[in-house]
VOVEXGU-437856 format. One record per residue (C-alpha): residue in three letters; x, y, z. Coordinates in steps of 0.02 Angstrom, whole numbers. Layout:
<pts>
PT  code       x       y       z
PT   ALA       X       Y       Z
...
</pts>
This chain:
<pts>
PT  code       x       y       z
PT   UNK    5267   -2341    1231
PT   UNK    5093   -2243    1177
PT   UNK    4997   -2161    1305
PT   UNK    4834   -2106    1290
PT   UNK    4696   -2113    1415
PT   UNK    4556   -2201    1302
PT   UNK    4582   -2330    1188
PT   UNK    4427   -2404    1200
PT   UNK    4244   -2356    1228
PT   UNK    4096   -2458    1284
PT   UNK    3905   -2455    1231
PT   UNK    3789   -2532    1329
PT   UNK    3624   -2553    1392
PT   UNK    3573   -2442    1577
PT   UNK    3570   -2616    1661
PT   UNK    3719   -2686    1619
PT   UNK    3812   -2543    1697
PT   UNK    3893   -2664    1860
PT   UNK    3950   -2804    1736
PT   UNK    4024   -2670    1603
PT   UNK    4103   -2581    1758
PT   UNK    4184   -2759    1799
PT   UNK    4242   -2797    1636
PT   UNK    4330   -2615    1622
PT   UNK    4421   -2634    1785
PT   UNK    4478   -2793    1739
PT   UNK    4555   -2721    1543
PT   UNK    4623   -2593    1649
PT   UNK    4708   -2700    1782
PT   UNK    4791   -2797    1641
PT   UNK    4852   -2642    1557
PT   UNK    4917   -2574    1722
PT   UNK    5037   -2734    1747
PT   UNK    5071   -2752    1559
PT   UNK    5116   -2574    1571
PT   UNK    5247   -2612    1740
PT   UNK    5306   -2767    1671
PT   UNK    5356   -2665    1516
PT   UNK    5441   -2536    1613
PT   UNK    5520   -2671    1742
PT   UNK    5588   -2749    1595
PT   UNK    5666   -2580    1518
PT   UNK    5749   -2537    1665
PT   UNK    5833   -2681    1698
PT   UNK    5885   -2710    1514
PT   UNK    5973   -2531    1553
PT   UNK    6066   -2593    1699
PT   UNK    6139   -2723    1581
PT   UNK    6004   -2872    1682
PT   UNK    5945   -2928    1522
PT   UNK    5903   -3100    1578
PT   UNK    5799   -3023    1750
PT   UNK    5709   -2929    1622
PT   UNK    5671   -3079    1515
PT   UNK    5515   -3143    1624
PT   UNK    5437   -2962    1634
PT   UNK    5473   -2929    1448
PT   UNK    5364   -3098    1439
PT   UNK    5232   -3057    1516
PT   UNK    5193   -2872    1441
PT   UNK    5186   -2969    1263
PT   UNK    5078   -3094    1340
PT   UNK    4964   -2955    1412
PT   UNK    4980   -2820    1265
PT   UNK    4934   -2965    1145
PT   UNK    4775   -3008    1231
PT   UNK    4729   -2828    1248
PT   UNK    4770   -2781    1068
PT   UNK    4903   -2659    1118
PT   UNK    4983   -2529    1009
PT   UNK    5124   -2580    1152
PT   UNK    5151   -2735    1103
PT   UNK    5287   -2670     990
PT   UNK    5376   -2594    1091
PT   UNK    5382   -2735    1209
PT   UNK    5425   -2842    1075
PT   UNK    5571   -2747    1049
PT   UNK    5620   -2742    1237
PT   UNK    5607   -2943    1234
PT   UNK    5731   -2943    1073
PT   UNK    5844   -2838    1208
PT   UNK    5846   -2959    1342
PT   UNK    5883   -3103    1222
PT   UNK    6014   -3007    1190
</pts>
């Protein structure tokens, strides 16, 4: 899984700073869990609990797809692991 910092910047006008703040901690919230469901799911797929895995391998595609990941492969592959 990629890490970097910043993936994303955002341009805006001085007065939309609250609403641009919101926005960012909301993309950031769903990275966070994408990012736990990911390694939830990796973890378990190592302790040979492919199917516990399963719903948390779910939900990081679900979440990397909506955020454009560069994750979402790697999650893809994690899913392919718990179906098993």
């Amino acid at each position: 899984m990629e890490s970097e910092r910043f993936r994303i910047a955002f341009s805006f006008a001085g007065e939309k700073r609250e609403f641009v703040e919101e926005v960012a901690a909301v993309l950031a919230r769903k990275e966070l869990i994408a990012a736990n469901s990911y390694r939830i799911a990796e973890a378990l797929v190592r302790q040979v609990r492919r199917t516990e895995g399963f719903p948390h391998a779910r939900l990081a595609i679900e979440l990397f797809t909506a955020l454009r990941s560069p994750n979402l492969k790697a999650a893809r592959q994690i899913l392919a692991e718990c179906e098993g």
